[in-house]
C-alpha positions as CSV (number, residue, x, y, z in Angstrom):
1,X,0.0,0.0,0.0
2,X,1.0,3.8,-1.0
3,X,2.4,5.6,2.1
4,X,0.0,8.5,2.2
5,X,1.9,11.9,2.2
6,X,0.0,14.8,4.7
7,X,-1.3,17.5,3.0
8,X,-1.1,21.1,4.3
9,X,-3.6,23.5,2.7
10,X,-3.0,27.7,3.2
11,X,-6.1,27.4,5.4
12,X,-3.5,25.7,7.8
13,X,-0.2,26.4,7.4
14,X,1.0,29.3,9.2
15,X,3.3,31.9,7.5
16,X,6.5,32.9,9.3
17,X,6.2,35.7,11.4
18,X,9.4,37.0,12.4
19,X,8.1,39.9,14.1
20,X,5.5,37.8,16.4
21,X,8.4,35.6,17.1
22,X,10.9,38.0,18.3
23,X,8.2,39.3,20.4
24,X,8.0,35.9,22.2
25,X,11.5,35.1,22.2
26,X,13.3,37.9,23.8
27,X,10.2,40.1,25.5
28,X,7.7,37.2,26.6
29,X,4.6,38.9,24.5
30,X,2.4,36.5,22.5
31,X,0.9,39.1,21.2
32,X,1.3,42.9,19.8
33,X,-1.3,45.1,19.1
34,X,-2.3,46.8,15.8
35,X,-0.6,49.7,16.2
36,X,2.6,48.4,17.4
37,X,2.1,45.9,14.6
38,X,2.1,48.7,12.1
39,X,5.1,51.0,13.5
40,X,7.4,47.9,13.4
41,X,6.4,46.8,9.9
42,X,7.1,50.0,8.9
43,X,10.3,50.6,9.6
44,X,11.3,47.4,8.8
45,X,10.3,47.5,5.5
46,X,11.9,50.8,5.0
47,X,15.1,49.4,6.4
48,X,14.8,46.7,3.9
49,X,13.5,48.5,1.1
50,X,10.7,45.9,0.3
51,X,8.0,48.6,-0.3
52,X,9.0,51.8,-1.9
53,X,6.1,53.4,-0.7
54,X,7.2,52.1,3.5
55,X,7.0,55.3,5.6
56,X,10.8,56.3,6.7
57,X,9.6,59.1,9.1
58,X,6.8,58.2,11.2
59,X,5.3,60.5,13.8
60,X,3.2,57.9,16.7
61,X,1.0,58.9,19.1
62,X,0.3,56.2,21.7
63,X,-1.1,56.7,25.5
64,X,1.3,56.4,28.0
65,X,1.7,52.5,28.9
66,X,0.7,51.6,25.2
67,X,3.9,49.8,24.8
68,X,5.8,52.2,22.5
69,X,9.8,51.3,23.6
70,X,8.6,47.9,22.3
71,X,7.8,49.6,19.1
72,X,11.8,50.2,18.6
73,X,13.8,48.0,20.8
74,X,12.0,45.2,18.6
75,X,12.8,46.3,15.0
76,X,16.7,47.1,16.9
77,X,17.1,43.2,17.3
78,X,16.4,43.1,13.6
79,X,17.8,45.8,11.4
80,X,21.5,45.2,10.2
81,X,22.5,48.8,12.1
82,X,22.5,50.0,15.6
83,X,19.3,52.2,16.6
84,X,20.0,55.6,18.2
85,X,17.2,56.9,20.8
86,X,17.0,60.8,21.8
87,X,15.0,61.0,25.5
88,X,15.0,64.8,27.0
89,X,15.8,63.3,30.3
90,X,18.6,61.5,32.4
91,X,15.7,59.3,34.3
92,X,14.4,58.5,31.3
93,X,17.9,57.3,29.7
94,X,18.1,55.3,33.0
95,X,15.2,53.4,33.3
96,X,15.3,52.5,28.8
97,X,18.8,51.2,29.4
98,X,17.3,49.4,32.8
99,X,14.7,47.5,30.4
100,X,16.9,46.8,27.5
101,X,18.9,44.9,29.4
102,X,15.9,42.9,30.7
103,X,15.0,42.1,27.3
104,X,18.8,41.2,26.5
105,X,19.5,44.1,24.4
106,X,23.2,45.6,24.2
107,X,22.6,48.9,25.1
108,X,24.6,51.9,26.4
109,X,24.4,55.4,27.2
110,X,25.7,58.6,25.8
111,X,25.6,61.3,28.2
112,X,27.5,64.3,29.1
113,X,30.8,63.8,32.2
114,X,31.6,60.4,30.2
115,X,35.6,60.0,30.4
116,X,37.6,59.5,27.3
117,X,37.8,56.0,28.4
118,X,34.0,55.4,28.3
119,X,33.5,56.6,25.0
120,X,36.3,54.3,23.2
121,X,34.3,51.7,25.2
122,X,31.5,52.7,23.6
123,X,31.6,53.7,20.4
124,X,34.1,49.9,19.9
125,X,31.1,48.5,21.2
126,X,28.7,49.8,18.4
127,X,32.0,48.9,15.6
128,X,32.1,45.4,17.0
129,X,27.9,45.1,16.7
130,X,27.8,44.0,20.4
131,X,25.6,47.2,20.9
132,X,22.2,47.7,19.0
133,X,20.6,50.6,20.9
134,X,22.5,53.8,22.1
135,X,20.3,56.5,24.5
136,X,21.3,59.8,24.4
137,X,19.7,63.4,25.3
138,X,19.7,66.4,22.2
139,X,22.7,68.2,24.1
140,X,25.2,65.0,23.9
141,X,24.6,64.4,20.0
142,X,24.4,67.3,18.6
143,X,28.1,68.4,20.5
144,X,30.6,69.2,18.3
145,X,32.8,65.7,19.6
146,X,30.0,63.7,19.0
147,X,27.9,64.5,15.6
148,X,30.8,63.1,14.0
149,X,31.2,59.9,15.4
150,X,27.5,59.3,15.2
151,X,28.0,59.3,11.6
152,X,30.7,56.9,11.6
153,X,28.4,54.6,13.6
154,X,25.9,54.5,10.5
155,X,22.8,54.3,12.6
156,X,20.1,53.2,10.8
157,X,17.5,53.8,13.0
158,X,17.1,57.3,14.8
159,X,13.6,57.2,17.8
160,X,13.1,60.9,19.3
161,X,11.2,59.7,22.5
162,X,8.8,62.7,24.3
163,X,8.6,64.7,21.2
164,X,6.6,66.9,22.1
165,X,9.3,68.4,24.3
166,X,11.6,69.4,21.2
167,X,8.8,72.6,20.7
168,X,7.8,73.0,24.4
169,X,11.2,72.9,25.4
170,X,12.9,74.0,22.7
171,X,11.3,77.5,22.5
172,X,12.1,78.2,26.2
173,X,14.8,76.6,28.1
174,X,16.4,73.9,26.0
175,X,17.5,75.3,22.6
176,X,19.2,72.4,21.3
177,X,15.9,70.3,20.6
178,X,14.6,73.0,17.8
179,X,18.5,71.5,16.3
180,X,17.0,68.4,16.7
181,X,16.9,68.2,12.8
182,X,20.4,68.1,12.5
183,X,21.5,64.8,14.2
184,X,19.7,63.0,11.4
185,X,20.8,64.9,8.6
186,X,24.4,65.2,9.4
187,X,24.6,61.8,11.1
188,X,22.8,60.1,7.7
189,X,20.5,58.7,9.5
190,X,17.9,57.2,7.1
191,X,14.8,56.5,9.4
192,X,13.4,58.5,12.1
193,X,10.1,57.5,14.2
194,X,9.1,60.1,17.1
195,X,6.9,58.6,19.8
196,X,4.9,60.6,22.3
197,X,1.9,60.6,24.5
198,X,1.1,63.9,24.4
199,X,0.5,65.8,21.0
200,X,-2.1,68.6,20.6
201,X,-2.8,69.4,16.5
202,X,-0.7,73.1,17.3
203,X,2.5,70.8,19.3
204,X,2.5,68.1,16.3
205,X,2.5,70.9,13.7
206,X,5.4,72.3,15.4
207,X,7.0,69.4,15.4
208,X,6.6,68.7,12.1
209,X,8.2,71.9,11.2
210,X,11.2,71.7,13.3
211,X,11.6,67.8,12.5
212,X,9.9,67.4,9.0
213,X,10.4,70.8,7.3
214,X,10.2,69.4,3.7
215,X,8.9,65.7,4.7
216,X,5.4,64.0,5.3
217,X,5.8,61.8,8.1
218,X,3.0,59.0,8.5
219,X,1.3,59.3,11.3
220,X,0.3,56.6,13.8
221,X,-2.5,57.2,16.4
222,X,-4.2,55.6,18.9
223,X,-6.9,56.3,21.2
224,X,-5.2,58.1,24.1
225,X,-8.1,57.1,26.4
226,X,-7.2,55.3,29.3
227,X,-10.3,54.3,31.3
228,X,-8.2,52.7,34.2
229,X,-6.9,55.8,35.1
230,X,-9.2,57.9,37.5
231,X,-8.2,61.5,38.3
232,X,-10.1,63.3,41.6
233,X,-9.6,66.9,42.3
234,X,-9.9,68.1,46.3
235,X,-9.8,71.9,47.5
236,X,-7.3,72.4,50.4
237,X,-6.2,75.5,52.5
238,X,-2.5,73.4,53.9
239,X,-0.9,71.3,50.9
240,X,1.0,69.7,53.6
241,X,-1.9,68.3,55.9
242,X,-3.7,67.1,53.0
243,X,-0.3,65.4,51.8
244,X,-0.8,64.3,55.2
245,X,-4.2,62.8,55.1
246,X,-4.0,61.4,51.7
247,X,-0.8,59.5,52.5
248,X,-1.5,58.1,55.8
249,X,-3.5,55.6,54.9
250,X,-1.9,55.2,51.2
251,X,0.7,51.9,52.4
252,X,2.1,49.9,54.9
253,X,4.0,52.6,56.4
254,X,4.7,52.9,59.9
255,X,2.2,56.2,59.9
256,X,1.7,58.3,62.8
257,X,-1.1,58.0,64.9
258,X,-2.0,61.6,64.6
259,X,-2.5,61.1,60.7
260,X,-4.7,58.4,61.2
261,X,-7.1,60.0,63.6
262,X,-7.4,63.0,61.3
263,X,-8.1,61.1,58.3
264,X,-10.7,58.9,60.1
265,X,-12.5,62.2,61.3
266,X,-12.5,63.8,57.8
267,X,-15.3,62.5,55.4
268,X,-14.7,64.6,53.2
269,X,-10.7,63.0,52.5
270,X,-12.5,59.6,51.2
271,X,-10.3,59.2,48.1
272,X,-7.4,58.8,50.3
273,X,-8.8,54.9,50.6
274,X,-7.9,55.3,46.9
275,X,-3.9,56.3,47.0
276,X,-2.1,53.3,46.8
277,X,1.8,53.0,47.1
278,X,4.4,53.9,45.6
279,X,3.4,57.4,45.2
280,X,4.6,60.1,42.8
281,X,4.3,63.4,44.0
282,X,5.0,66.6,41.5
283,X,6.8,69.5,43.1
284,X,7.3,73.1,40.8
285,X,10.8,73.3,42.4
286,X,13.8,71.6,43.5
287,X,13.5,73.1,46.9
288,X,10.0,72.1,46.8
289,X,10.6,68.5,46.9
290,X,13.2,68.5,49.1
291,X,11.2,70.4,51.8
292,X,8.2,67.8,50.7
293,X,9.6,64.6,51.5
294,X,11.5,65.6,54.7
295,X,7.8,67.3,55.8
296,X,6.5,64.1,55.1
297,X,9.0,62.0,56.1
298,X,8.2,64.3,59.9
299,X,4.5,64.1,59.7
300,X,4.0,60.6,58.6
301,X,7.3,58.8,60.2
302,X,8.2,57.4,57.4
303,X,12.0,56.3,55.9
304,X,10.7,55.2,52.6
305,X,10.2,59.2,51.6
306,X,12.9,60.8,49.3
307,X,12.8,63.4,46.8
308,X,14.7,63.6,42.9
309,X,15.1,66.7,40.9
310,X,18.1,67.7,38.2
311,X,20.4,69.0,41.1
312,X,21.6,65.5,42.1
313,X,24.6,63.7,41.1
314,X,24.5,61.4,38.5
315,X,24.8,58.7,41.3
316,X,22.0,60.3,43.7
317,X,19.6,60.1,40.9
318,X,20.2,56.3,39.4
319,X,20.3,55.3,43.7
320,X,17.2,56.9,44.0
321,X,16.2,56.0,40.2
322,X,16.5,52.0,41.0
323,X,15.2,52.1,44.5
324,X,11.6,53.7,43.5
325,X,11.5,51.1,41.1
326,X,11.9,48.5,43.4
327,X,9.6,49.6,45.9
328,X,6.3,48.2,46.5
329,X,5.7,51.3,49.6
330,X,8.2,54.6,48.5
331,X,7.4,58.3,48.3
332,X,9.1,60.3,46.3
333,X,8.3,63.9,45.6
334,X,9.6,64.9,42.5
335,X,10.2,67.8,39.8
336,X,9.6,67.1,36.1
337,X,13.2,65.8,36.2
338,X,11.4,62.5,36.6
339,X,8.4,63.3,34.9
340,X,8.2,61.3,32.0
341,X,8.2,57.7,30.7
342,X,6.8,54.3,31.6
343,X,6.7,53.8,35.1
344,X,3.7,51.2,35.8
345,X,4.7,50.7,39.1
346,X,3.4,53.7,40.0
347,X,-0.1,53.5,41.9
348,X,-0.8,57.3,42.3
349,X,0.2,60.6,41.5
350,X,0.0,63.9,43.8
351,X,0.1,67.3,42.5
């Protein structure tokens, strides 16, 4: 008798995804959404150069949490270059170098105080193909030692993270983002995708003229509505008692006993039972959130209370930077020095 040879039809033979399975391999996800689907295609296929038509500049507007690092530390593992990112903060730099290496990425950072010996380190580390992602701020790659070299690297991948920062920023107190423009241009970058969170129709056409003077990026949008996030507004005459009340009965804290009576005797503080630890609390100045957390740390007696703004040393900040990540009961009041990225450890946020 003929041995009978299986028969696969299309109906049941799955195509290879290579996208899908680097998603599984190296970040655990089974599954990526649309949107993410989309951005990675697309530069992928403009790397590649299987679709004349693939978008090389992309502008994408996700909510924060939508899972937009994915959207480039994915692709990084599969383009034939290295993938420079552009955050406007330090923390920010931190805690994407802090998650590549989760995922197993060679990864590095480019900031300013590096010694000469660091940067031979790094930039033979990019050469050898050992690193696929570098994180940098505008500042760093757009100084005069450094434009250079980036073009040496032949990145071919360029991500401006925050975006909307290069106008709001850039027209005030940090000129160098509306240069921005410049570290793809001179560097030869070929590809650029910008992600933000955060992009009314007058900050995206901004950045589209800073950016994209002469271009038309594609755009990628999602719904920014996020429907398990709840926001409560509550007059007060002392910002420090209602700090008080509202964090007393937030963790596991030792507390003060005083804290606790208030709170109990004020009705009208009920959405305290709904401030959950670790708490982010946003200060206007650096002296602000210093004098926050020690008059919290007073009121509540409490250790697990610090405070982070741009004044710290590089070794304050990452100390600070890796213990609030850590924590499952901190406080930390904070200037917009750490006021921007994905941090879903975070239960609520105090203004």
């Amino acid at each position: 008798m003929d041995s009978q040879i299986p028969i696969q039809d299309e109906w049941t033979t799955s195509a290879p995804d290579p996208i899908s399975d680097t998603a599984k391999d190296n970040f655990g996800i089974s599954y990526l959404f649309p949107y993410q689907r989309l951005v990675i295609s697309n530069i992928l296929e403009a790397a590649a150069g299987l679709q004349s038509e693939a978008p090389s500049k992309q502008i994408v507007i996700l909510p924060t949490g939508a899972g937009k690092s994915l959207c480039f530390m994915l692709p990084s593992l599969m383009l034939q270059g290295p993938t420079l990112v552009i955050f406007p903060l330090l923390s920010l730099i931190s805690d994407q170098l802090r998650r590549c290496e989760d995922a197993g990425i060679g990864a590095c950072r480019l900031v300013g105080g590096q010694s000469a010996a660091e940067r031979r380190e790094l930039f033979s580390g990019i050469a050898e193909g050992g690193i696929k992602i570098v994180l940098t701020n505008p500042e760093t790659a757009l100084s005069p030692g450094i434009l250079p070299r980036l073009k040496e690297c032949r990145f071919l991948h360029l991500v401006f993270d925050e975006v909307h920062t290069i106008p709001e920023w850039g027209d005030s107190f940090r000129p160098a983002c509306l240069e921005s423009r410049r570290i793809f241009v001179e560097a030869e970058i070929p590809i650029v995708t910008a992600f933000t969170a955060t992009a009314s129709d007058m900050v995206l056409g901004r950045v589209k003229e800073i950016l994209f003077p002469d271009e038309h990026p594609h755009i990628v949008s999602a719904n920014p509505d996020r429907p398990n996030i709840s926001y409560t507004v509550l007059p007060s005459l002392c910002k420090n008692l209602s700090l008080e009340l509202l964090l007393a009965g937030s963790g596991s804290g030792s507390g003060s006993g005083k804290s606790t009576h208030r709170l109990n005797n004020l009705e009208e503080y009920s959405p305290a039972k709904l401030v959950k630890r670790p708490v982010l609390i946003f200060c206007s100045s650096r002296r602000s959130a210093e004098r926050t957390a020690l008059e919290m740390r007073l009121r509540l007696n409490d250790n697990e209370i610090f405070f982070y703004h741009a004044g710290l040393s590089r070794e304050e900040k990452t100390r600070i930077e890796k213990w609030f990540h850590c924590s499952t009961d901190g406080i930390l009041s904070a200037t917009i020095a750490f006021g921007m990225g994905q941090a879903s450890y975070v239960k609520s946020i105090l203004l």
